[in-house]
ROZA-987288 format. One line per field, with one value per residue (C-alpha): residue in one letter; x, y, z. Coordinates in steps of 0.25 Angstrom, whole numbers. Last residue first. Example, Ala and Ser with C-alpha at 12.3 -4.5 7.8 and 13.67 -1.06 7.14 Angstrom:
<rs>
res	[S;A]
x	[55;49]
y	[-4;-18]
z	[29;31]
</rs>
This chain:
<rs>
res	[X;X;X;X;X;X;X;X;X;X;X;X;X;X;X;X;X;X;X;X;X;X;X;X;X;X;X;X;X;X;X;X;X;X;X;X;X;X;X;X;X;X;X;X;X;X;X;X;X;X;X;X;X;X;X;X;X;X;X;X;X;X;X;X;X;X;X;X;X;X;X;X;X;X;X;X;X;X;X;X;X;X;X;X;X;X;X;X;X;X;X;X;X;X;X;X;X;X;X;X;X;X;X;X;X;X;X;X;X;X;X;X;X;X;X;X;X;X;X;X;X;X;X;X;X;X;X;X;X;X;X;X;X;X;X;X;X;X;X;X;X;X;X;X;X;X;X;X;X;X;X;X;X;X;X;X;X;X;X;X;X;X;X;X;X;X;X;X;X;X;X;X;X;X;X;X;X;X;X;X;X;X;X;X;X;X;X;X;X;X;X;X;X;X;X;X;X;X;X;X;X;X;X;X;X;X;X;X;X;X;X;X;X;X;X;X;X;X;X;X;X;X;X;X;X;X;X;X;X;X;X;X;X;X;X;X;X;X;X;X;X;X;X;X;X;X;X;X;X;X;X;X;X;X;X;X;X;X;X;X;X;X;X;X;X;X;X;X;X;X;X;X;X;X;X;X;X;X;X;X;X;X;X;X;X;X;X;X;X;X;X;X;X;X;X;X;X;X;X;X;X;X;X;X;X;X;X;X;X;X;X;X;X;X;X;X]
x	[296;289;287;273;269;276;288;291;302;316;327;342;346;357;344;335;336;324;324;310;304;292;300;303;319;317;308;319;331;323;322;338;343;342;330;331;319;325;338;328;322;336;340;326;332;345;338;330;313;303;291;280;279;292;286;276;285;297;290;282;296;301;289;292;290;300;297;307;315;325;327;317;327;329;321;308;314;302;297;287;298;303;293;279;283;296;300;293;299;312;311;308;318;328;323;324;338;343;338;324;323;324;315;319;317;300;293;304;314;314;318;310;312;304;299;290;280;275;264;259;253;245;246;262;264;257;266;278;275;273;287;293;287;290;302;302;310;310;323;321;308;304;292;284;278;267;265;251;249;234;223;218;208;215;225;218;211;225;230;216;220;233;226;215;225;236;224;220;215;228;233;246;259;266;278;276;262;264;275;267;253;261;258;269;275;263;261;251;255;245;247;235;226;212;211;219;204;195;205;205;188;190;198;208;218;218;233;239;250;246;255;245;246;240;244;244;232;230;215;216;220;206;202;212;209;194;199;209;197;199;213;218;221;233;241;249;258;255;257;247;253;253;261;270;273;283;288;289;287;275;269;275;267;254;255;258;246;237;240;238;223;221;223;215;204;205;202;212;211;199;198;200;201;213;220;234;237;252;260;274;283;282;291;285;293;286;272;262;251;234;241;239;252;252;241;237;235;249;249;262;267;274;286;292;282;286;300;294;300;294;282;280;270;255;248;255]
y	[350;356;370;373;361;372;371;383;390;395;399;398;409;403;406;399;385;383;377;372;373;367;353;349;349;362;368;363;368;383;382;376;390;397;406;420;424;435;425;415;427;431;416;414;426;420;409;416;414;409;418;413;399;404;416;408;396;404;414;402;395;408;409;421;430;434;446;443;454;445;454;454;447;455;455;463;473;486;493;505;517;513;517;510;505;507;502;489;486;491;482;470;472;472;457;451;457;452;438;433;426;411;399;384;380;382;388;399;399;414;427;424;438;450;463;474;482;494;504;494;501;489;494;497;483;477;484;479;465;466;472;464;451;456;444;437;427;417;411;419;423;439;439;453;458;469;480;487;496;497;505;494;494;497;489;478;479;479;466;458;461;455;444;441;443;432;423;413;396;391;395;403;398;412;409;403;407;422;420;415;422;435;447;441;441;450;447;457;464;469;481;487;476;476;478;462;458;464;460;445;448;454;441;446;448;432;429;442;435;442;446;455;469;473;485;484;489;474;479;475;462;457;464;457;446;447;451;439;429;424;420;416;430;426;417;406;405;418;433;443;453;461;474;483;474;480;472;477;465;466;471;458;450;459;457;442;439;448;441;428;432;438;425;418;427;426;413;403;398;403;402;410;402;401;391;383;374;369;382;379;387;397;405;405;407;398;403;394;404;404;400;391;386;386;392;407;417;418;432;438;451;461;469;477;475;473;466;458;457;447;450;438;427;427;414;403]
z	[540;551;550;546;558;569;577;582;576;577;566;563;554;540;532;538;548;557;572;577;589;596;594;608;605;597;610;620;611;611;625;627;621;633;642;648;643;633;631;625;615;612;606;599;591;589;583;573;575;569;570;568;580;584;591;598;601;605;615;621;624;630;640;648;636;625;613;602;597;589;577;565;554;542;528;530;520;520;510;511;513;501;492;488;474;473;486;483;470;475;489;481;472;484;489;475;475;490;489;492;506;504;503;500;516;513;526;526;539;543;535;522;515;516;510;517;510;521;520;509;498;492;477;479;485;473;464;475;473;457;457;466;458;444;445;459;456;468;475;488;493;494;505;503;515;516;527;529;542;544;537;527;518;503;509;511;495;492;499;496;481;485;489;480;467;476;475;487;486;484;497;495;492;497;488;476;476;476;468;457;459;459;468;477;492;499;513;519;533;539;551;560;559;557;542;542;546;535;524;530;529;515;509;499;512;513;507;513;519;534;544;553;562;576;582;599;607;613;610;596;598;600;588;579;583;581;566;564;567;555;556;540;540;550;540;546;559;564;560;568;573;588;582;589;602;611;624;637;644;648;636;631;640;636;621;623;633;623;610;616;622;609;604;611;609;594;597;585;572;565;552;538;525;517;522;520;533;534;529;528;539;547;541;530;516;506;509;514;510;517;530;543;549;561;568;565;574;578;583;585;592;585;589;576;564;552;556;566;580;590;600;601;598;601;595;601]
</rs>
């Protein structure tokens, strides 16, 4: 399912999802995914899907929730993998320009040294770069990136983008428990002062991790981050991204596709699944139908109960 939502984001209030990406395709199998373990690592830009078709998804879930009244601040793309590795990102991009809503992207960052990628994110109205280390250590302890990339290229690639770029630019920093992050923080938010963000955020795994062992960061790491980065580009520029989003899911007449194409990125809490089956009027016994037939899969994490499709990158 390629459209999904709109769903609550803590970035970007109501955005509706474009998974233009199958699962799971990325450049990083970073330990904290929470769409599980990467299964393809690329580097190379392809095509994976029309850009037609999905316009044609986009539009039909843009106009059904115009029909309901729902708002919709950003169509986004933020699929099952990374959405740079799309090369037909910058047809798309045009097609979905004449839905006349702002467009913005999630991406790790790990092509951005290539001009053609840097060419394409200058289309959108908000990018948001990933940015968990500037040091090849952590960086690779972490993000595992392809072995063929360079953490120098990239954040290169990073400021050369901003240099160009005339959009809204938001970065986000994943803090993972049980690491020492040293000079880290303080190398994080020199880079942070040379990009200029307009907003740096700083997150914790809030969902089921690809890896079981990972953690958010505890309460000390998490508040030197926020110091280092306020320092350096003011208060007002950084941003916790460590609550829960809320349960403001947008709901269709088709329940069971609402499920699958949120779940499919988004897993989602038990008590939010709950309020998106009282919306259509619909019981528990549709989230048992889709366990018992294996679309969905239930997640233990951090004392939350959790709900996701059933993709390959989460099977044990």
């Amino acid at each position: 399912m390629i459209a999904f939502g709109p769903v609550p984001s803590r970035r970007l209030g109501k955005s509706l999802g474009i998974n233009n990406i199958p699962d799971k395709v990325c450049s990083y199998a970073c330990v904290y995914c929470q769409i599980g373990r990467t299964l393809s690592m690329e580097t190379g830009r392809k095509a994976f899907y029309e850009p037609e078709f999905i316009f044609e998804e986009v539009s039909r879930k843009v106009d059904e929730a115009r029909e309901r009244g729902e708002r919709i601040d950003y169509i986004t793309f933020v699929p099952d993998g990374e959405p740079t590795l799309d090369v037909n990102l910058d047809l798309e991009v045009e097609l979905l320009r004449e839905l006349g809503i702002p467009l913005a992207i999630l991406t790790n960052s790990s092509l951005i040294w290539s001009e053609d990628v840097r060419e394409d994110l200058l289309k959108f109205d908000l990018v948001s770069l990933k940015l968990d280390a500037v040091s090849e250590a952590l960086w690779r302890r972490v993000d595992r990136p392809h072995k063929s990339l360079s953490l120098g290229r990239i954040l290169e690639g990073m400021l050369e983008f901003r240099r160009e770029f005339g959009g809204k630019l938001i970065t986000e920093t994943m803090l993972v428990g049980g690491i020492d992050y040293g000079d880290e923080l303080e190398g994080l938010a020199d880079f942070l002062a040379e990009l200029k963000p307009d907003k740096a955020y700083i997150a914790v795994p809030t969902r089921p991790p690809a890896e079981p062992w990972v953690k958010p960061a505890n309460e000390d790491t998490i508040n030197r981050a926020f110091q280092a980065f306020a320092d350096r580009l003011g208060p007002e520029r950084v941003e916790y991204l460590i609550g829960y989003e809320g349960n403001a899911f947008a709901s269709t007449e088709n329940v069971v596709e609402d499920i699958l194409s949120i779940t499919a990125v988004h897993p989602m809490r038990e008590e939010a699944l709950k309020e998106l089956l009282m919306k259509n009027n619909a019981d528990w016994s549709i989230v048992e139908g889709l366990l018992n037939e294996g679309k969905l899969i239930r997640l233990e994490y951090r004392g939350k109960t959790f709900y996701m499709r059933a993709l390959p990158s989460r099977k044990p």
